[in-house]
C-alpha positions as semicolon CSV with decimal commas, in nm:
position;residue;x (nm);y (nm);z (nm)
1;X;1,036;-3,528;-12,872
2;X;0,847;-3,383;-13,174
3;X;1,013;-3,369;-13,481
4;X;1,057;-3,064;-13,686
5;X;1,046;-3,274;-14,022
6;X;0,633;-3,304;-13,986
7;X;0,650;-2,939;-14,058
8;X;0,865;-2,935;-14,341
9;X;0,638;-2,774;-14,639
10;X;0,631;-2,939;-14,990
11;X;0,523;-2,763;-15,280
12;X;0,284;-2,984;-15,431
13;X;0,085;-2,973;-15,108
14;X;0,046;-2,582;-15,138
15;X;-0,309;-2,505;-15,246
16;X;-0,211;-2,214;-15,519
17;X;0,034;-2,170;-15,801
18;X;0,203;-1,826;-15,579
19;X;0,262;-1,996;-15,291
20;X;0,400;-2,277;-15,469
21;X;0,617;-2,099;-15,727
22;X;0,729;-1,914;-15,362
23;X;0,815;-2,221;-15,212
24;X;0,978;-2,425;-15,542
25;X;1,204;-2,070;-15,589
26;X;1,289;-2,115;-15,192
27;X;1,407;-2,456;-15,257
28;X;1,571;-2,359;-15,562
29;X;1,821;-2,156;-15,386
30;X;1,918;-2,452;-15,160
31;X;1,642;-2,362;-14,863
32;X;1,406;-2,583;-14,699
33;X;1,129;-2,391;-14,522
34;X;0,935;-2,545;-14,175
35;X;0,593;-2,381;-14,119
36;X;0,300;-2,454;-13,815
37;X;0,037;-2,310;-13,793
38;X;0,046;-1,946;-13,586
39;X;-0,069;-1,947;-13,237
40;X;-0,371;-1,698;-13,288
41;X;-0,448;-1,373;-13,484
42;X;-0,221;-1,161;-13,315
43;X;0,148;-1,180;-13,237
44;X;0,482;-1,061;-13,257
45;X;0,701;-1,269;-13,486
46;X;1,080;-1,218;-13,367
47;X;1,343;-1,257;-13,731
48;X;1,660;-1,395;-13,620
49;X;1,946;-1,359;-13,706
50;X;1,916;-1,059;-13,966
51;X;2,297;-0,931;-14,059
52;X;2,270;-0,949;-14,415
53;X;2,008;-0,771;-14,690
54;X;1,976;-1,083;-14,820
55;X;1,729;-1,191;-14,525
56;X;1,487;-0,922;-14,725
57;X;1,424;-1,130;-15,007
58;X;1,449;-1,506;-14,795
59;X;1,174;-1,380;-14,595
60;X;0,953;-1,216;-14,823
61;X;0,952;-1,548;-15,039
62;X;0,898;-1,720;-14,713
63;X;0,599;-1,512;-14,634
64;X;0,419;-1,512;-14,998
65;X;0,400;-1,915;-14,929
66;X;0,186;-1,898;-14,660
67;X;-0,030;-1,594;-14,776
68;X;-0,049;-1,468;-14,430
69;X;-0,050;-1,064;-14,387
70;X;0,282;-0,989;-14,167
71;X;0,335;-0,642;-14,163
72;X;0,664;-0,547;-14,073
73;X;0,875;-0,209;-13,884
74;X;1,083;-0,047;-14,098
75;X;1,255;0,359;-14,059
76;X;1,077;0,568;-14,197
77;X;1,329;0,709;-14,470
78;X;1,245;0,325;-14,653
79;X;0,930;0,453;-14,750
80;X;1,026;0,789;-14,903
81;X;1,003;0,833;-15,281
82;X;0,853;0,580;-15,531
83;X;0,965;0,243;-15,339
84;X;0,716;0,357;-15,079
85;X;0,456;0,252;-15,196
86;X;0,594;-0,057;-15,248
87;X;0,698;-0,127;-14,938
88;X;0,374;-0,066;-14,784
89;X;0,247;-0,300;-15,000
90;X;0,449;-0,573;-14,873
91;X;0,351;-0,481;-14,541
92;X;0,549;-0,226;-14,405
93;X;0,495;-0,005;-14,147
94;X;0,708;0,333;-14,102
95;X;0,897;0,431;-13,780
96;X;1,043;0,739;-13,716
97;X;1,300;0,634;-13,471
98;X;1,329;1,013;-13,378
99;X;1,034;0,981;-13,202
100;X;0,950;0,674;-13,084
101;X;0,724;0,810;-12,734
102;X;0,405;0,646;-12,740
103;X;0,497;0,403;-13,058
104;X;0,436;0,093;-12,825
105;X;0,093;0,202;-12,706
106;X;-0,065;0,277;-13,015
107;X;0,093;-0,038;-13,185
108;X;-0,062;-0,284;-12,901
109;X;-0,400;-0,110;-12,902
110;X;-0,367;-0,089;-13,306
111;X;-0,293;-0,453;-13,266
112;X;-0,563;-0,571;-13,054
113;X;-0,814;-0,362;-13,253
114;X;-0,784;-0,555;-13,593
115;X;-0,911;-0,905;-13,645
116;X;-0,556;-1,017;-13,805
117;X;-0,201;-0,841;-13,698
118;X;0,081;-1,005;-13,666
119;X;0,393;-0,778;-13,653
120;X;0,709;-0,889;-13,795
121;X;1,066;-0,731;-13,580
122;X;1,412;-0,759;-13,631
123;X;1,526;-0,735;-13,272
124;X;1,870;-0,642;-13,368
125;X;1,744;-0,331;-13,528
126;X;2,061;-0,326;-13,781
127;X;2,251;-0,553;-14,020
128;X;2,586;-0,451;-13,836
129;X;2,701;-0,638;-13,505
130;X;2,568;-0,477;-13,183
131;X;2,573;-0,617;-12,806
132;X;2,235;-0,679;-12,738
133;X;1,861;-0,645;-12,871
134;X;1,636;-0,403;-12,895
135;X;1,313;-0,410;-12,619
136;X;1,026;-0,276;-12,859
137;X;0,936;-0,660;-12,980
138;X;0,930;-0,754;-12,593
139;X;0,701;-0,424;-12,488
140;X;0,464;-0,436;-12,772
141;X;0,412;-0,806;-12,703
142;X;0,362;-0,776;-12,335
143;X;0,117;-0,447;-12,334
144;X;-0,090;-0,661;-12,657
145;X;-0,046;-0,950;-12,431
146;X;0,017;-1,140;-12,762
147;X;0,246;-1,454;-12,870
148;X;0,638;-1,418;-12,971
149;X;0,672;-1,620;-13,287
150;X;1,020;-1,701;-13,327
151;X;1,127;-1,718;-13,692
152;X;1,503;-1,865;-13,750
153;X;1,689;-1,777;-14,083
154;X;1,978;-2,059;-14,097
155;X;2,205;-2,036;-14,323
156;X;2,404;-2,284;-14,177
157;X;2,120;-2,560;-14,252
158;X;1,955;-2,358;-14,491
159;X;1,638;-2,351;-14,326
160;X;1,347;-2,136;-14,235
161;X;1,216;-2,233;-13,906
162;X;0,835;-2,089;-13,814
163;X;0,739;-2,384;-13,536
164;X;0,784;-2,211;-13,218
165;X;0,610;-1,937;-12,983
166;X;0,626;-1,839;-12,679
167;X;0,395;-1,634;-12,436
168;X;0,614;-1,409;-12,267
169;X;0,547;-1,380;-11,842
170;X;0,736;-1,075;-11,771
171;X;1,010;-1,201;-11,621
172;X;1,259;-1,046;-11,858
173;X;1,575;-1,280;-11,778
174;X;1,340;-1,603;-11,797
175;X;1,199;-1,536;-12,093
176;X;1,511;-1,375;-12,232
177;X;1,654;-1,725;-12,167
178;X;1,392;-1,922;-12,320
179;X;1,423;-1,718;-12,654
180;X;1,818;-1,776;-12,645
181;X;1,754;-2,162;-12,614
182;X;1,532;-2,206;-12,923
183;X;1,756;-1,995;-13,163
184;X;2,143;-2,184;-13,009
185;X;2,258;-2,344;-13,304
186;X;2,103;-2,111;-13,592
187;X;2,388;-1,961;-13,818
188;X;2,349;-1,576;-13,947
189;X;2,464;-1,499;-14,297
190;X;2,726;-1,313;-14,126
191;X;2,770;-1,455;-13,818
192;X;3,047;-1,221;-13,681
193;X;2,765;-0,949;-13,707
194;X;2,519;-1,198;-13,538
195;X;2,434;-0,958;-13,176
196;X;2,386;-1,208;-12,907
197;X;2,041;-1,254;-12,772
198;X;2,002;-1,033;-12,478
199;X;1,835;-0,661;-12,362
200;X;2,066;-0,407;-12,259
201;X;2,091;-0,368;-11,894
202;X;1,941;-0,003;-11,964
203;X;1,663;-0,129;-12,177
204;X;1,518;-0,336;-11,882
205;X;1,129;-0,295;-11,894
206;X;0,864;-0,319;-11,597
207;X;0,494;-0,261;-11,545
208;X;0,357;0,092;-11,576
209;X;0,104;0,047;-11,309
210;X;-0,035;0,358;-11,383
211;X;-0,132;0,300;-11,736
212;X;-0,160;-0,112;-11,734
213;X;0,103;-0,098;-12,001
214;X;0,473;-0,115;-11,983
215;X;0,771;0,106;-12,018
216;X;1,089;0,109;-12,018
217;X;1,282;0,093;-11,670
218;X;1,421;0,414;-11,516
């Protein structure tokens, strides 16, 4: 069985003085952080659990260690005024959740089209405790036909875990079930708030065999 403590990352084996400093202040604050190398240039990378803001600045720390460009979704009213900017910087990519027809096409084909995009999701789409998960991580990865990187924030160990992907086959309540098995165990901030890790029955999604890409089911 391969252990997870060949990926553990050490600061004085971090090749600049950001991504050190980045690392040294995530160890300050009590976390250890467990990186391999991602599966390709393209991929969704699931966050999980995310019920507190404090995930923000654990993952954004996380992130500036290993230099890599995740952009991230975020609603759209994040980006208004002078923290816009900002946030763009860091990544982010406005969704207006008013309108979301079409957002999964253009993001795969926007996705496919660059030499690096990896696309960072909260599934949970809130801080706040709801039933289930939202699909748009599972579409965009299946019409990009692109990896699920599964990154666990656990408080409970404080550790950040970045070692596992998974190629998705379609088969919603297989894969579904492979997800749930790699994050049992990992502890939200708030774990009353955590939402377990599921699609709603309503949220089901199927080929589109008239477009090649998928959609939600009727």
């Amino acid at each position: 069985m391969e252990s997870t403590d060949q990926y553990l990352m050490r600061p004085a084996a971090l090749p600049s003085w950001g991504q050190r400093t980045s690392l040294r202040l995530l160890n300050f604050f009590g976390w250890n952080f467990r990186w391999k190398p991602l599966p390709g240039p393209h991929g969704i990378a699931v966050v999980y659990p995310h019920t507190s803001n404090w995930d923000f600045p654990i993952g954004l720390l996380a992130k500036w260690t290993v230099t890599h460009q995740f952009r991230w979704l975020a609603k759209d009213s994040l980006f208004r005024g002078p923290t816009g900017r900002l946030m763009r910087y860091w990544g982010g990519v406005a969704v207006d959740r008013s309108a979301p027809q079409g957002a999964i096409t253009r993001l795969a084909q926007t996705m496919r089209a660059a030499d690096w995009f990896w696309l960072a999701i909260t599934p949970e789409g809130t801080r706040g405790y709801r039933p289930y998960w939202k699909s748009g991580f599972y579409r965009i990865a299946l019409a990009a036909k692109v990896p699920v990187l599964l990154v666990k924030i656990d408080y409970g160990k404080k550790v950040i875990d970045v070692t596992q992907s998974v190629v998705l086959t379609g088969d919603e309540a297989a894969d579904m079930a492979v997800i749930a098995r790699a994050f049992d165990g990992v502890q939200a901030k708030h774990p009353q708030d955590a939402a377990p890790i599921r699609l709603a029955p309503n949220d089901a999604v199927r080929p589109d065999e008239g477009s090649g890409g998928y959609r939600k089911q009727a």
